[in-house]
N, CA, C and O atoms as a GROMACS GRO file, in nm:
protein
  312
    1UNK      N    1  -0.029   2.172   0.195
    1UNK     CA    2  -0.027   2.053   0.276
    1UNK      C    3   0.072   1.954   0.215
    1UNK      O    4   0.065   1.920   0.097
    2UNK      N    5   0.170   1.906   0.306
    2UNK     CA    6   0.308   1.830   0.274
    2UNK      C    7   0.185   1.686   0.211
    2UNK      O    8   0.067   1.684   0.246
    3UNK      N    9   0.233   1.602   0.137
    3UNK     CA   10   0.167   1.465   0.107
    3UNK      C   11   0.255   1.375   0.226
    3UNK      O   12   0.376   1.377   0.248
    4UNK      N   13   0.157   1.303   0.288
    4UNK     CA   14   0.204   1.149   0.317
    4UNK      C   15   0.271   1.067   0.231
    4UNK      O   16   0.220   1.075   0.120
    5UNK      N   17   0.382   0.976   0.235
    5UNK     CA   18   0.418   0.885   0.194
    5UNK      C   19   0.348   0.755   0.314
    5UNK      O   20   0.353   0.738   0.436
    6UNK      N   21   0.277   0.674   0.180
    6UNK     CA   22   0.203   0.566   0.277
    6UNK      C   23   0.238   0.408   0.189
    6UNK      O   24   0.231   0.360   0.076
    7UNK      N   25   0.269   0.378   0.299
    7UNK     CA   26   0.236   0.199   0.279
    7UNK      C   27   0.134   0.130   0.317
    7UNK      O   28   0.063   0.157   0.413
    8UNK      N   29   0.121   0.021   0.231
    8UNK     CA   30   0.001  -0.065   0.292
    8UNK      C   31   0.059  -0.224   0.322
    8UNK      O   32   0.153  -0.246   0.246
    9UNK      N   33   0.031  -0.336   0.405
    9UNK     CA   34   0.033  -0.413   0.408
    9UNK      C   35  -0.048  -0.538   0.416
    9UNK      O   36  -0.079  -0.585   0.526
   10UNK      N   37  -0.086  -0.596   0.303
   10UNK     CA   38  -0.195  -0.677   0.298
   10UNK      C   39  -0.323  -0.636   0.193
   10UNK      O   40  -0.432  -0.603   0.241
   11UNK      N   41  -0.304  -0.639   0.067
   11UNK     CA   42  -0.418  -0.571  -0.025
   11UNK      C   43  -0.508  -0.656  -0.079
   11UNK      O   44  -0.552  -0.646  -0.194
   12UNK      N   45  -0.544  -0.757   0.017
   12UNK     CA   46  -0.696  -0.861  -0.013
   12UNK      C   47  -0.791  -0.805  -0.003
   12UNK      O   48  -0.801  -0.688  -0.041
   13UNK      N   49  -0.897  -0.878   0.056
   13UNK     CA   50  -1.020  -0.832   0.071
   13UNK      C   51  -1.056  -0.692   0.119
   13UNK      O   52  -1.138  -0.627   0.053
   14UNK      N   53  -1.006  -0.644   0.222
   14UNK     CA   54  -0.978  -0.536   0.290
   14UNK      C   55  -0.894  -0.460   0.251
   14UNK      O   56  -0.922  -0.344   0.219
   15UNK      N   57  -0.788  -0.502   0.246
   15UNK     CA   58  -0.665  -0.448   0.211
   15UNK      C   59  -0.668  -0.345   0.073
   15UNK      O   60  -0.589  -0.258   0.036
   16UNK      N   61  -0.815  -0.402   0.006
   16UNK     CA   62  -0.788  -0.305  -0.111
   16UNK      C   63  -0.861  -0.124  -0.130
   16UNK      O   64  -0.843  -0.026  -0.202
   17UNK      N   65  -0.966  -0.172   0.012
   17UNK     CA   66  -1.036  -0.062   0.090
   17UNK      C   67  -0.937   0.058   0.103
   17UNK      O   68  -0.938   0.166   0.043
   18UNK      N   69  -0.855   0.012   0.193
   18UNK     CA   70  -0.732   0.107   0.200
   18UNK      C   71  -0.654   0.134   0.092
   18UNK      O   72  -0.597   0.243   0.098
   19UNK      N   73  -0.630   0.057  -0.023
   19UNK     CA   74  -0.555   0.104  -0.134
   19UNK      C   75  -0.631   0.241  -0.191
   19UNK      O   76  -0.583   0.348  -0.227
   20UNK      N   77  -0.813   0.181  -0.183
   20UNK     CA   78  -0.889   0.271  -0.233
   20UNK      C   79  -0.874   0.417  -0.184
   20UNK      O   80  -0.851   0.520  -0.247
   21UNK      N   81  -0.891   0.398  -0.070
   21UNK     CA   82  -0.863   0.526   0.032
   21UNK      C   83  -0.787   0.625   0.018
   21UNK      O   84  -0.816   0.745   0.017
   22UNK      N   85  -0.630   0.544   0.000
   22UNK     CA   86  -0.556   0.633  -0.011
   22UNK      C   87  -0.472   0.711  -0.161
   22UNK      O   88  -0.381   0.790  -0.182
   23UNK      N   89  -0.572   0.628  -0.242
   23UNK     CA   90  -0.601   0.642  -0.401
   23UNK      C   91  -0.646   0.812  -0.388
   23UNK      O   92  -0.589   0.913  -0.431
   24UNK      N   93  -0.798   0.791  -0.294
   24UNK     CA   94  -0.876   0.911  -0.324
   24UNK      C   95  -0.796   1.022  -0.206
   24UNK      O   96  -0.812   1.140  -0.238
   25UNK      N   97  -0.747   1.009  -0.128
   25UNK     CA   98  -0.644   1.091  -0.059
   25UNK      C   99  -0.528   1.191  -0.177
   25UNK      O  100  -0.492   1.309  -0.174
   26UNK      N  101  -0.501   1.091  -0.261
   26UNK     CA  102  -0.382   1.129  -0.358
   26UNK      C  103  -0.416   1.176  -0.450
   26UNK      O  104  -0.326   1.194  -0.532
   27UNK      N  105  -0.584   1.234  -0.498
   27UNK     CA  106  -0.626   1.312  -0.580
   27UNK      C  107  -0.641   1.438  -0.466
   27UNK      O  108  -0.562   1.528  -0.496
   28UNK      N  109  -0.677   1.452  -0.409
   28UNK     CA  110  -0.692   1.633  -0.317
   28UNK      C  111  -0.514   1.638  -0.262
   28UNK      O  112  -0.459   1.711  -0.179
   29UNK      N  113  -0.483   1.575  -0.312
   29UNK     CA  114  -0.286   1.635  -0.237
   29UNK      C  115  -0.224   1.580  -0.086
   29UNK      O  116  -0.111   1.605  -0.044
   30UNK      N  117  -0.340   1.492  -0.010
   30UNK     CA  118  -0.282   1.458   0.113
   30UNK      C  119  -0.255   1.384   0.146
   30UNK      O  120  -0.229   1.375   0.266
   31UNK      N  121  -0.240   1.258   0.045
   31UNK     CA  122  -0.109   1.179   0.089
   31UNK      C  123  -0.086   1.096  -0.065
   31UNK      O  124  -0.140   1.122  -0.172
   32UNK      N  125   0.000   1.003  -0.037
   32UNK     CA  126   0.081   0.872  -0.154
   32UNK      C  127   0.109   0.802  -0.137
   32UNK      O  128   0.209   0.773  -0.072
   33UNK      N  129   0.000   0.707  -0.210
   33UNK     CA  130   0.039   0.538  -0.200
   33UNK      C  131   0.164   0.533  -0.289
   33UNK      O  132   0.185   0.545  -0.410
   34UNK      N  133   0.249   0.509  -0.167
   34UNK     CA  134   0.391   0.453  -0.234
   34UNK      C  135   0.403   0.250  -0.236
   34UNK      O  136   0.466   0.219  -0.338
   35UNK      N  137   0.386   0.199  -0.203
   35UNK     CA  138   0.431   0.049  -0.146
   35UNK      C  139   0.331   0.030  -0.121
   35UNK      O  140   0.253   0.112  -0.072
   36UNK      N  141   0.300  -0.125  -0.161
   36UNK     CA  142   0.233  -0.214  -0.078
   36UNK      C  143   0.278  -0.394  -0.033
   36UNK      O  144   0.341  -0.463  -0.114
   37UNK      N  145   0.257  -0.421   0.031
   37UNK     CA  146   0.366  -0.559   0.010
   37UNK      C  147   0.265  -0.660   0.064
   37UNK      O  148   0.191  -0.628   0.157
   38UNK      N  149   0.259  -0.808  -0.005
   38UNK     CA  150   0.115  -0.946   0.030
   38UNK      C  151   0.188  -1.000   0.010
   38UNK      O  152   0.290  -0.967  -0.051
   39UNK      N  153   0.149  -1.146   0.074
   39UNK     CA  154   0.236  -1.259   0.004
   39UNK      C  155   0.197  -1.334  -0.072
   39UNK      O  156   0.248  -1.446  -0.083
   40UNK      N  157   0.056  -1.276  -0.172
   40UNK     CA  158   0.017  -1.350  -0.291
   40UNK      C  159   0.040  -1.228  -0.387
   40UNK      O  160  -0.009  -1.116  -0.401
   41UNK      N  161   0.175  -1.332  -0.470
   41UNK     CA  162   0.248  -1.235  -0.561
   41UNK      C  163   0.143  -1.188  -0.668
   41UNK      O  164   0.143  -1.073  -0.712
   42UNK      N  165   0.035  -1.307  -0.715
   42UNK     CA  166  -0.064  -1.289  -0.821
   42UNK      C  167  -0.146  -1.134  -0.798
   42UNK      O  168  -0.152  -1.049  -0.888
   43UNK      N  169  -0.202  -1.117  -0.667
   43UNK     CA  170  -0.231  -1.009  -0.640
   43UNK      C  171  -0.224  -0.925  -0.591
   43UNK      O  172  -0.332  -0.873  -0.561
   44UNK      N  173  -0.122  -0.867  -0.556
   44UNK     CA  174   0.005  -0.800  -0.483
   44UNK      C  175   0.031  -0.743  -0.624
   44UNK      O  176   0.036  -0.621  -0.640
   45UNK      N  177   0.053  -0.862  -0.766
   45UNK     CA  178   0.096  -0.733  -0.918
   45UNK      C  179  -0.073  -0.715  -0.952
   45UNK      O  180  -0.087  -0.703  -1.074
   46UNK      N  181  -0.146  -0.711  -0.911
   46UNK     CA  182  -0.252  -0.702  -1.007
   46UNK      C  183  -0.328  -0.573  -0.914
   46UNK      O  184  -0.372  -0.477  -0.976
   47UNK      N  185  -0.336  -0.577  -0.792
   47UNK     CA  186  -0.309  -0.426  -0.745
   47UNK      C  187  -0.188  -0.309  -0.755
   47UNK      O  188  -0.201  -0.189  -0.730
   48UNK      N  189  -0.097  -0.362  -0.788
   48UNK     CA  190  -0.006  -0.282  -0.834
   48UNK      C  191  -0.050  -0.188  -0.957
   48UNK      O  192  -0.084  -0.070  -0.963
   49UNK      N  193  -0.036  -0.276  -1.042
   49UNK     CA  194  -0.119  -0.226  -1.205
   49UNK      C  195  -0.240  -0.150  -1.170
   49UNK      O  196  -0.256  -0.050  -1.240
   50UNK      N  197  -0.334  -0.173  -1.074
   50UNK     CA  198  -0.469  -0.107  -1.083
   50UNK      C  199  -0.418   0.028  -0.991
   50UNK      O  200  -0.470   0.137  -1.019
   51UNK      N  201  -0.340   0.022  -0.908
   51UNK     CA  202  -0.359   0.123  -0.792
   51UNK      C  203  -0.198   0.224  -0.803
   51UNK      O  204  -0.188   0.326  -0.736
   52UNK      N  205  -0.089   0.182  -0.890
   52UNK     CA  206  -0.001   0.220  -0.920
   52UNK      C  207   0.155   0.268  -0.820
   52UNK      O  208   0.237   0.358  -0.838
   53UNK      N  209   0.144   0.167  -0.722
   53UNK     CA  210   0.268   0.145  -0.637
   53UNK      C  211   0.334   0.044  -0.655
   53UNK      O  212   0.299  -0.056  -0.716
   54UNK      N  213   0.467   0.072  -0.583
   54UNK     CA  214   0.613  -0.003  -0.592
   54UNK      C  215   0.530  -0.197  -0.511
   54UNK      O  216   0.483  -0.222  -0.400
   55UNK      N  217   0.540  -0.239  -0.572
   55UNK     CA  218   0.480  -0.409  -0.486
   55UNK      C  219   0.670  -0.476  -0.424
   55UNK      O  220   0.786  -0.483  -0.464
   56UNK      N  221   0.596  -0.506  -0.319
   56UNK     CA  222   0.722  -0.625  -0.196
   56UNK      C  223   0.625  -0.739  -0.188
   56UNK      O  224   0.503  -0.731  -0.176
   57UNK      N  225   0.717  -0.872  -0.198
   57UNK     CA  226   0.678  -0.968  -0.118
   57UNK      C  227   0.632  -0.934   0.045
   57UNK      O  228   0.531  -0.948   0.114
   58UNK      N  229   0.791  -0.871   0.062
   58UNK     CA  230   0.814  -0.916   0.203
   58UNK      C  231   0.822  -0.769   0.248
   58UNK      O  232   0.915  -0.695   0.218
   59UNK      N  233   0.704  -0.728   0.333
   59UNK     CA  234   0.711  -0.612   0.444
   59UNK      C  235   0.790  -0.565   0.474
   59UNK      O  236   0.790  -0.444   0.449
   60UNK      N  237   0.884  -0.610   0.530
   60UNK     CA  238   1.006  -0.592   0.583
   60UNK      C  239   1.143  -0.514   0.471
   60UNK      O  240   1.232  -0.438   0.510
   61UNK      N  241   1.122  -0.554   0.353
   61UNK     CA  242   1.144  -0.502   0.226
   61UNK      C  243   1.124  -0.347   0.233
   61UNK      O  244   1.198  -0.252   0.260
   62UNK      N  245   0.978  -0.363   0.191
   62UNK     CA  246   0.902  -0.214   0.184
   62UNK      C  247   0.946  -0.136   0.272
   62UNK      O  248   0.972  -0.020   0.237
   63UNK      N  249   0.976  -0.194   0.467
   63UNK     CA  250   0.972  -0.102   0.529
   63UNK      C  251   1.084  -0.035   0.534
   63UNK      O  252   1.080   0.079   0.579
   64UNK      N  253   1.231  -0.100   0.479
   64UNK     CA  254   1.337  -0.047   0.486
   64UNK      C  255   1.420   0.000   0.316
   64UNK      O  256   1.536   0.041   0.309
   65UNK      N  257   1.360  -0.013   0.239
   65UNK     CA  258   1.357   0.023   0.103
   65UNK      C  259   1.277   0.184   0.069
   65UNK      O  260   1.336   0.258  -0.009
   66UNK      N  261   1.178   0.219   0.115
   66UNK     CA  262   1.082   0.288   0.107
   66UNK      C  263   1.051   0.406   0.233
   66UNK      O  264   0.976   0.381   0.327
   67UNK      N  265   1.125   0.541   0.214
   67UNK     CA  266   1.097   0.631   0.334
   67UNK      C  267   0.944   0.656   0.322
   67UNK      O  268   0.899   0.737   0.242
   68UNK      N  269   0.852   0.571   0.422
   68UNK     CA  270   0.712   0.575   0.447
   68UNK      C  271   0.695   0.721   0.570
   68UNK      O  272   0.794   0.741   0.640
   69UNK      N  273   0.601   0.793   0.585
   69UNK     CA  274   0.558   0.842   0.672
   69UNK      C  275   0.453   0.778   0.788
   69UNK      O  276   0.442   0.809   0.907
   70UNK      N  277   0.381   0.677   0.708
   70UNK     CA  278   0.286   0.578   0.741
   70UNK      C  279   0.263   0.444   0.695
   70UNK      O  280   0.283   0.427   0.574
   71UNK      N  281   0.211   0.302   0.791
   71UNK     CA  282   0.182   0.229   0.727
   71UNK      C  283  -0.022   0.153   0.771
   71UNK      O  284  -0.098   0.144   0.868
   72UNK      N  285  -0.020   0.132   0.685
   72UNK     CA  286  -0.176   0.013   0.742
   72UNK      C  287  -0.109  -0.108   0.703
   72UNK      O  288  -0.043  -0.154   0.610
   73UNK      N  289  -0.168  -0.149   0.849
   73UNK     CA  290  -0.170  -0.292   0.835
   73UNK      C  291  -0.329  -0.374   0.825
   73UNK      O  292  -0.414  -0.393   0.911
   74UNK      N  293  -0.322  -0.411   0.672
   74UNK     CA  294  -0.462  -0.494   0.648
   74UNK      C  295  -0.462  -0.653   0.623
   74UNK      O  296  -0.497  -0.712   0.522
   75UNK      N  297  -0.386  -0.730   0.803
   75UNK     CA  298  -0.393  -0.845   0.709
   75UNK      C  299  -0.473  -0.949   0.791
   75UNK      O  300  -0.515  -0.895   0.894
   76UNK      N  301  -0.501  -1.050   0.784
   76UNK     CA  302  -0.586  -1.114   0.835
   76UNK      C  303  -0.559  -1.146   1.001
   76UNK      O  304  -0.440  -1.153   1.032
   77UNK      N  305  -0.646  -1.163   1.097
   77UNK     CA  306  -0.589  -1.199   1.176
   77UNK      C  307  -0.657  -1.310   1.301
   77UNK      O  308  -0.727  -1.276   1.396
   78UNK      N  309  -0.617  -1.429   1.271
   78UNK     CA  310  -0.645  -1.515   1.346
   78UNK      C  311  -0.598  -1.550   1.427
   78UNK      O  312  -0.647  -1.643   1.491
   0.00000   0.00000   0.00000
């Protein structure tokens, strides 16, 4: 089974659900957290360090820096 290349966008409250996710995806071989990009730099590096992907400010960054297969979008929405 080929791995996913995955992005995430938004790794707050939620956002880190999906980091989790695709953490435990990347131990059985089916996919890789490559990128994630927030615009709170404080924790945007502090999931970086815990979850071990490339960190963007800016989405838009990630999306054209980074050949993704997939992205989540986890960000708030009011």
């Amino acid at each position: 089974m080929a791995k996913c290349r995955i992005g995430v966008i938004g790794v707050g409250t939620f956002g880190i659900n999906h980091l989790r996710c695709f953490r435990q995806l990347g131990y059985i071989g089916a996919a890789e957290l490559v990128a994630a990009a927030d615009l709170n730099e404080n924790l945007l590096a502090e999931r970086a360090k815990e979850f071990n992907f490339k960190p963007y400010k800016d989405y838009r960054e990630m999306l054209e820096k980074e050949n993704l297969d997939g992205v989540t979008v986890v960000t708030p929405d009011p």
